[in-house]
ZAVODREN-48383 format. One record per residue: residue in one letter; x, y, z of N, C-alpha, C, O in turn. Coordinates in steps of 0.1 Angstrom, whole numbers, padded with zeros to 4 digits, always signed. Layout:
N
aXYZXYZXYZXYZ/...
//
This chain:
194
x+0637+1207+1428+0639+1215+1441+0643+1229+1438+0652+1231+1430/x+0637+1239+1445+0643+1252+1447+0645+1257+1462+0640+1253+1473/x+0655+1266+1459+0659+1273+1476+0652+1288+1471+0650+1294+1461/x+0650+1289+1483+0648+1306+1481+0658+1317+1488+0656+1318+1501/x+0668+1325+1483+0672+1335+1493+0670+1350+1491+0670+1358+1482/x+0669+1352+1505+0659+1363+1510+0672+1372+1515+0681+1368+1523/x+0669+1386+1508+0684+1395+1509+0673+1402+1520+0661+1401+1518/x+0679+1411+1532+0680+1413+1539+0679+1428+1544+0677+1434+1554/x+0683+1431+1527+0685+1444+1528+0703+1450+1526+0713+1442+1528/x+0705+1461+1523+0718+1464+1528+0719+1474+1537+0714+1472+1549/x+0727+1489+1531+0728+1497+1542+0714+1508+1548+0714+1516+1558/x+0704+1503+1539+0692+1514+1544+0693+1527+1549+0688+1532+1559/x+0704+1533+1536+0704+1546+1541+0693+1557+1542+0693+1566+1550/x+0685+1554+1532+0674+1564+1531+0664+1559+1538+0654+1565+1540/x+0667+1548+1544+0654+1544+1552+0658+1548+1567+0650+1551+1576/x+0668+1549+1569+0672+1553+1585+0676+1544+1596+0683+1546+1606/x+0668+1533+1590+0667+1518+1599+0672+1503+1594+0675+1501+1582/x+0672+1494+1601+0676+1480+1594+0662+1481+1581+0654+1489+1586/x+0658+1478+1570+0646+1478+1566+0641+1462+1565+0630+1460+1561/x+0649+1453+1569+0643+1441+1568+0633+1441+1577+0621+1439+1575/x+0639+1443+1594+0631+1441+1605+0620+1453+1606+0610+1449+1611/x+0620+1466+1603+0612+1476+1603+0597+1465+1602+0598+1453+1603/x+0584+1473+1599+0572+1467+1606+0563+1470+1590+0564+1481+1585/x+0555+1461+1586+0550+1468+1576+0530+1457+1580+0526+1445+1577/x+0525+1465+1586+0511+1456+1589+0512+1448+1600+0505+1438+1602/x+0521+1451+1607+0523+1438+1623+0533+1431+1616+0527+1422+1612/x+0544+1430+1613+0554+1422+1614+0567+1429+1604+0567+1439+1597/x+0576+1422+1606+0588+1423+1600+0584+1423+1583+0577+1416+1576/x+0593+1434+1577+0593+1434+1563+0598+1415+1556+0593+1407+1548/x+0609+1417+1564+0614+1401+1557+0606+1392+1558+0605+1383+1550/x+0595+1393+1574+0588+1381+1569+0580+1377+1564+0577+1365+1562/x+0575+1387+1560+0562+1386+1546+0567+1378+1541+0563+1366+1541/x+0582+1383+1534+0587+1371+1524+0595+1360+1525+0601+1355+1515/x+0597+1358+1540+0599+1342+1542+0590+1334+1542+0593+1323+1537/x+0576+1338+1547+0561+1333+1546+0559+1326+1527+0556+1315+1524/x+0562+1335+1521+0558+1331+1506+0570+1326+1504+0568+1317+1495/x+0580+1326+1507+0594+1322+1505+0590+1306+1506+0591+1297+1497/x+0585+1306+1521+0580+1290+1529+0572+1281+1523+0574+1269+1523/x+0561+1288+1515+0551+1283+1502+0556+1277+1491+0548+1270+1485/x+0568+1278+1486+0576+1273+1472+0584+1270+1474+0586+1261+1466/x+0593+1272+1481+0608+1264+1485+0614+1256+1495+0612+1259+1507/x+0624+1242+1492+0622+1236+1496+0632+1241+1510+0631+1237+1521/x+0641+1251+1505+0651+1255+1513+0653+1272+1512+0654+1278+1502/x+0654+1277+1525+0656+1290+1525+0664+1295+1535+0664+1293+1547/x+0674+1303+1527+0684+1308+1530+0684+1329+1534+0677+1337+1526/x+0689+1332+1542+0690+1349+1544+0699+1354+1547+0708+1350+1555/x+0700+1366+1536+0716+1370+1535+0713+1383+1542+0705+1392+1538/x+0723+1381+1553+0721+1396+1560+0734+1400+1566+0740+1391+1571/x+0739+1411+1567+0748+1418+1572+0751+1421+1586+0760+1420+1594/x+0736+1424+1586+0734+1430+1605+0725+1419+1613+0718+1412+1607/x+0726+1419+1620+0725+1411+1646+0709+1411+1637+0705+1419+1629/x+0705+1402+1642+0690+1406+1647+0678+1395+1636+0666+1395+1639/x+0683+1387+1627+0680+1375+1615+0677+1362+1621+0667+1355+1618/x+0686+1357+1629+0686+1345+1634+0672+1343+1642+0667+1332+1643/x+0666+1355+1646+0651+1349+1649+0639+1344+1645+0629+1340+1652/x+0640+1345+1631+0629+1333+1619+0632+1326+1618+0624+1319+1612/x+0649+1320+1622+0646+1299+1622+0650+1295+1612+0646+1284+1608/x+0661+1304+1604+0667+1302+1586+0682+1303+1589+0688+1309+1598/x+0685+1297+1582+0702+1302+1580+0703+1310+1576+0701+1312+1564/x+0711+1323+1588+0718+1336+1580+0735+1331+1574+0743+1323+1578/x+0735+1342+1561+0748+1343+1561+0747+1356+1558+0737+1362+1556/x+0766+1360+1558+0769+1374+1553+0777+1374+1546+0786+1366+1546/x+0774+1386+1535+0782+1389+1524+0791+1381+1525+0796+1381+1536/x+0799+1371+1513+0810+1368+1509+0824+1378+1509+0834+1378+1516/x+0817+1388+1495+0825+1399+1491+0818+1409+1496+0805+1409+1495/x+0824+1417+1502+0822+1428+1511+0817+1438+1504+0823+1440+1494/x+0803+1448+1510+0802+1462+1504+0800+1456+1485+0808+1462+1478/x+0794+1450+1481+0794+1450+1465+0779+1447+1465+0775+1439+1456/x+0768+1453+1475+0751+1454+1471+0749+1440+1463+0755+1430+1460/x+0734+1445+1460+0726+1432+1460+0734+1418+1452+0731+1406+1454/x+0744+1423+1445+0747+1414+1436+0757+1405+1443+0758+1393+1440/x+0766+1411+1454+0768+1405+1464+0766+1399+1471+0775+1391+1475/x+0749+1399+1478+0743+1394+1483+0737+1379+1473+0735+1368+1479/x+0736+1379+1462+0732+1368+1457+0743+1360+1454+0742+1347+1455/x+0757+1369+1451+0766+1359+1450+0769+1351+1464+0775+1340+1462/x+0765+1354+1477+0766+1349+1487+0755+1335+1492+0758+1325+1499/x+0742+1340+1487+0734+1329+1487+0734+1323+1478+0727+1313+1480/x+0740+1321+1461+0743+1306+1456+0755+1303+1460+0756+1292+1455/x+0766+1306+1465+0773+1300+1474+0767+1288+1485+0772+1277+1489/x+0759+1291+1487+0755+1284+1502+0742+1276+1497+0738+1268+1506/x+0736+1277+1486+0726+1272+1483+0733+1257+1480+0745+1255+1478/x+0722+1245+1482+0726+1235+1477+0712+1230+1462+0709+1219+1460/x+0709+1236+1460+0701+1236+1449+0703+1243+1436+0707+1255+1437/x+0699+1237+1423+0703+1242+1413+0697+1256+1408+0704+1265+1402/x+0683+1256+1411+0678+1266+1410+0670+1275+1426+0666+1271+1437/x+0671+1290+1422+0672+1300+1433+0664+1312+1431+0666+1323+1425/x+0650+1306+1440+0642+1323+1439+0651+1333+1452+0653+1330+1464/x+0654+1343+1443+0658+1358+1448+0648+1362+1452+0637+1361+1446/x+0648+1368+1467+0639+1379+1468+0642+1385+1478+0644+1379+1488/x+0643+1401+1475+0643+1414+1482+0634+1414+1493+0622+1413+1491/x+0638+1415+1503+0628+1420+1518+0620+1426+1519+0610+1424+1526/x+0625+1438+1510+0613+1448+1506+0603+1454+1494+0599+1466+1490/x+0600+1440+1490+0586+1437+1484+0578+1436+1490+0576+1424+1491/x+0567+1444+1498+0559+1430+1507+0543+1434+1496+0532+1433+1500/x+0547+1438+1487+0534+1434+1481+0532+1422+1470+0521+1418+1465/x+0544+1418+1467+0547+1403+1460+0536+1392+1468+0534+1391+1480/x+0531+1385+1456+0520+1370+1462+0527+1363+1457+0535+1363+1448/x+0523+1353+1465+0528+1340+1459+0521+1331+1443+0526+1326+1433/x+0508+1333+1448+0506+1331+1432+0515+1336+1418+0514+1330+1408/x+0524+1348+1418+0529+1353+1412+0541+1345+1412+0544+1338+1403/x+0547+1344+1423+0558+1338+1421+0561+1320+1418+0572+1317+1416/x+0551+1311+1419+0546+1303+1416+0546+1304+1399+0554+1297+1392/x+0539+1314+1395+0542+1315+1380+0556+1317+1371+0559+1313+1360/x+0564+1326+1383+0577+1325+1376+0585+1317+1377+0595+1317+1370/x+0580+1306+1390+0589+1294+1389+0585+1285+1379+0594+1279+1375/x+0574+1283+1374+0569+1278+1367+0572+1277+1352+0571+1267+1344/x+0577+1291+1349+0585+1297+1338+0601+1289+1336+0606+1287+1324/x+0607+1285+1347+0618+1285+1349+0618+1269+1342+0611+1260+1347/x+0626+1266+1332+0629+1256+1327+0643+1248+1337+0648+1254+1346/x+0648+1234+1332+0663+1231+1333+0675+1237+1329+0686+1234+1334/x+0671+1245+1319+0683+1250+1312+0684+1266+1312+0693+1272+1306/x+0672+1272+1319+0675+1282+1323+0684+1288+1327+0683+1284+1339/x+0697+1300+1328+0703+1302+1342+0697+1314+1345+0701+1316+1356/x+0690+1324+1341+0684+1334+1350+0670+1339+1342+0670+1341+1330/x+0659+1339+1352+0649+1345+1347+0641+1358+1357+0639+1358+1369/x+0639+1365+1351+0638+1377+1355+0625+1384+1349+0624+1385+1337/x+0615+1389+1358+0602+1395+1356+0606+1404+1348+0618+1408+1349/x+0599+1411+1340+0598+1425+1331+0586+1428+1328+0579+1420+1322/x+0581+1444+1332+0573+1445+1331+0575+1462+1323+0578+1472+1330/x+0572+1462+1310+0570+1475+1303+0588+1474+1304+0593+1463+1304/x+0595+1487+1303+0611+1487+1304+0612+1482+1316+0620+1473+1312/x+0611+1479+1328+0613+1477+1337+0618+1464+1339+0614+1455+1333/x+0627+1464+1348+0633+1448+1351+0633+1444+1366+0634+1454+1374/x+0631+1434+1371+0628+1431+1384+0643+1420+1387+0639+1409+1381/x+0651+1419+1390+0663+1417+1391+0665+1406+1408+0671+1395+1411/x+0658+1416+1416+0658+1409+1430+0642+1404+1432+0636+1404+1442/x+0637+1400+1419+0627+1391+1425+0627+1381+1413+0619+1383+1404/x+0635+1371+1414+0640+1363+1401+0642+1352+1405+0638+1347+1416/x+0649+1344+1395+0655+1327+1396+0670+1328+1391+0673+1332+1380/x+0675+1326+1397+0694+1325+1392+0698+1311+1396+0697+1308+1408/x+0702+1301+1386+0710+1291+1389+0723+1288+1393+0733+1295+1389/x+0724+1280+1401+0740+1280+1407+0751+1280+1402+0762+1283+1407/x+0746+1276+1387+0760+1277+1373+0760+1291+1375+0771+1294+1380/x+0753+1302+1374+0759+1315+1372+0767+1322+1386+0768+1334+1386/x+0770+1314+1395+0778+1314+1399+0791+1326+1397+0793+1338+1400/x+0797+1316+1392+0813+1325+1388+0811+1336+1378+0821+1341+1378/x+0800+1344+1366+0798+1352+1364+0792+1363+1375+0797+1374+1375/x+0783+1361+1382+0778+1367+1397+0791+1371+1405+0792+1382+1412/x+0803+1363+1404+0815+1365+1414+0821+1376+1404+0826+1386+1408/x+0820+1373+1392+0831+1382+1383+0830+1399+1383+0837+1409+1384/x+0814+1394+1382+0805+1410+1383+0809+1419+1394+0814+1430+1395/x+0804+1407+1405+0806+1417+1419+0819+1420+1422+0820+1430+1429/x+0832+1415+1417+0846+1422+1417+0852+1429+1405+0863+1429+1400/x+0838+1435+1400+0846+1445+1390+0841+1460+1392+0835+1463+1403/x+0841+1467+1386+0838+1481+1391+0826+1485+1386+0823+1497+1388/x+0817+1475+1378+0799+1477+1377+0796+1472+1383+0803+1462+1383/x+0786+1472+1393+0781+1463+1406+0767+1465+1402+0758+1462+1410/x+0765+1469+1391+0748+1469+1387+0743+1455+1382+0749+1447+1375/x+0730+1455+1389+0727+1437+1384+0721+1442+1369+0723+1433+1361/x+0715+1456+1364+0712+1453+1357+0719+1456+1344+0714+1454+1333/x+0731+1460+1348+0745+1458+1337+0747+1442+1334+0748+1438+1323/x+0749+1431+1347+0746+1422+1344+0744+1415+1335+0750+1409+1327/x+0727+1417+1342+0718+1413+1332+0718+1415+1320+0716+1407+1311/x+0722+1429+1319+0723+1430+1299+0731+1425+1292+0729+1425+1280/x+0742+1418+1296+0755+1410+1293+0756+1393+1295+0766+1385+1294/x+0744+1391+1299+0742+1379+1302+0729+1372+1299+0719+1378+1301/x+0728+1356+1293+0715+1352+1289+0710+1349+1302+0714+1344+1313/x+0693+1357+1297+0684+1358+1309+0674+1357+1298+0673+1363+1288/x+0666+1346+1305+0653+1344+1301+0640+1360+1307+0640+1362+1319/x+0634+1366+1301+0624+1377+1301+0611+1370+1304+0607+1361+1298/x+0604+1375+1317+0588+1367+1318+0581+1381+1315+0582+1390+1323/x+0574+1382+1306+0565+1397+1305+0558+1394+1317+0556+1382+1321/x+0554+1406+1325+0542+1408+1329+0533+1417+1326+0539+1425+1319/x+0523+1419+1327+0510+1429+1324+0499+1427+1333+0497+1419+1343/x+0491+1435+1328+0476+1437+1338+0472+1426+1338+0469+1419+1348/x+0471+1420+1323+0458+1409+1320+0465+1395+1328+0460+1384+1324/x+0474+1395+1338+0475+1381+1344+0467+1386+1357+0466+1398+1360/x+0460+1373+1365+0453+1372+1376+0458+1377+1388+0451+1381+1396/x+0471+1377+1389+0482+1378+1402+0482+1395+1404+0482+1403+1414/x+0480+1397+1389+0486+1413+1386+0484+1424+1394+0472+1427+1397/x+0491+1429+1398+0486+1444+1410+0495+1448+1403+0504+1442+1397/x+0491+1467+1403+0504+1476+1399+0512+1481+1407+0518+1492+1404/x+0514+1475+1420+0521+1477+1434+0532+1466+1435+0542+1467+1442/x+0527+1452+1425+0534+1445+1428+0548+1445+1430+0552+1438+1439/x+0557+1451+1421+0574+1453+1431+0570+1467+1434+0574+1474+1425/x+0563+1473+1442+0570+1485+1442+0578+1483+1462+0574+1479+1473/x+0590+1489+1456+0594+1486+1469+0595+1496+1476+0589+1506+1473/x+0605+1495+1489+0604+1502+1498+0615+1510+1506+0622+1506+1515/x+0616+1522+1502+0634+1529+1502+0630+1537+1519+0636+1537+1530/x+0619+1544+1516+0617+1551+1530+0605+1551+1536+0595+1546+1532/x+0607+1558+1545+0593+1558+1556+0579+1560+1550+0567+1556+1551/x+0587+1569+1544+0569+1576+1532+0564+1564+1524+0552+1561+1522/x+0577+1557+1519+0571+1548+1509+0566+1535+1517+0557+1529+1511/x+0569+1530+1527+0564+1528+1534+0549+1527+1542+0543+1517+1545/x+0545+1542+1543+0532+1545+1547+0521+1546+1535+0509+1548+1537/x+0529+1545+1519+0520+1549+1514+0515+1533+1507+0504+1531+1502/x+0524+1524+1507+0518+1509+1507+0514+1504+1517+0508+1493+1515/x+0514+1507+1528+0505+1503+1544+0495+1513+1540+0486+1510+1548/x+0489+1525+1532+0475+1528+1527+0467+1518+1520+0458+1510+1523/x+0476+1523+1506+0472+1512+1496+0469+1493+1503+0460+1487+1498/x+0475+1488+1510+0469+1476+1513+0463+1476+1520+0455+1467+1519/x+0461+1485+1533+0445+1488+1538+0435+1490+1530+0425+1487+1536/x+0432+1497+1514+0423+1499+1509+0417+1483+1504+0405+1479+1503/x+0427+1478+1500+0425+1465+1495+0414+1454+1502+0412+1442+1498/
//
């Protein structure tokens, strides 16, 4: 069994707005990815800060530990998770498929405790699997004065899934996410060309 939890977003300063609920093709950013969320897990959880979540029909929670960003946010959803293993995912992906994510669960062994996409240097951090044992490292992090997941990450065993062109799922849009309005309009292009 897996849960999936779906962050919400935090303070969306550069975006101006909640960016979960903002609109990307007719609907809510988050729900793109409760839809694919819905596809692979048996349980899904949303960690949100701000009014306005409770209308997709999931359990919201909020932050545990206060103000300590995404890492916060995950420490809050394996809190609440009842499953051993936990797809992460950011709101604002919406060009993530599920075929892709299918493959990184797939990746994910029993003895894994975190696996995490990489593609070139790049690390994908909020679109991963974290087990509930890492737990109390996730709590340690978020109350120290690095709040970077990908400090973390480098301090911690994590399984690496390369990605590249030559898998089937592959887009080179696939995380690109979504900080503001522009970036925004320029993946509501790109997936109209599609």
């Amino acid at each position: 069994m897996v849960s999936a939890i779906v962050l919400a977003g935090g303070f969306s300063s550069r975006m101006g707005m909640d960016k979960g609920l903002i609109q990307f093709r007719g609907k809510a950013m988050i729900q793109r990815s409760l839809e694919l969320a819905s596809e692979l897990a048996d349980d899904i959880i949303i960690i949100a800060n701000k009014e306005g979540y409770e209308q997709f029909g999931y359990p919201v929670h909020h932050d545990i530990l206060k103000e300590k960003g995404p890492i916060g946010g995950i420490h809050s959803g394996l809190t609440h998770s009842n499953t051993a293993h936990n797809l992460v995912l950011a709101c604002d992906l919406p060009m993530l498929n599920a075929d892709f994510l299918q493959f990184l669960l797939d990746q994910c062994s029993e003895e894994d405790l975190i696996v995490v996409p990489r593609h070139g240097d790049q690390l994908e951090p909020l679109c991963a699997i974290y087990h509930r044992d890492c737990l109390l490292l996730i709590e340690k992090a978020a109350t120290s004065s690095d709040l970077s997941l990908h400090g973390f990450i480098q301090y911690n065993k994590v399984k690496f899934i390369d990605i590249d062109e030559n898998m089937p799922y592959y887009s080179p849009y696939l995380f690109r996410n979504v900080n503001t309005i522009e970036d925004l309009h320029a993946l509501e292009r790109i997936s109209d060309e599609d």
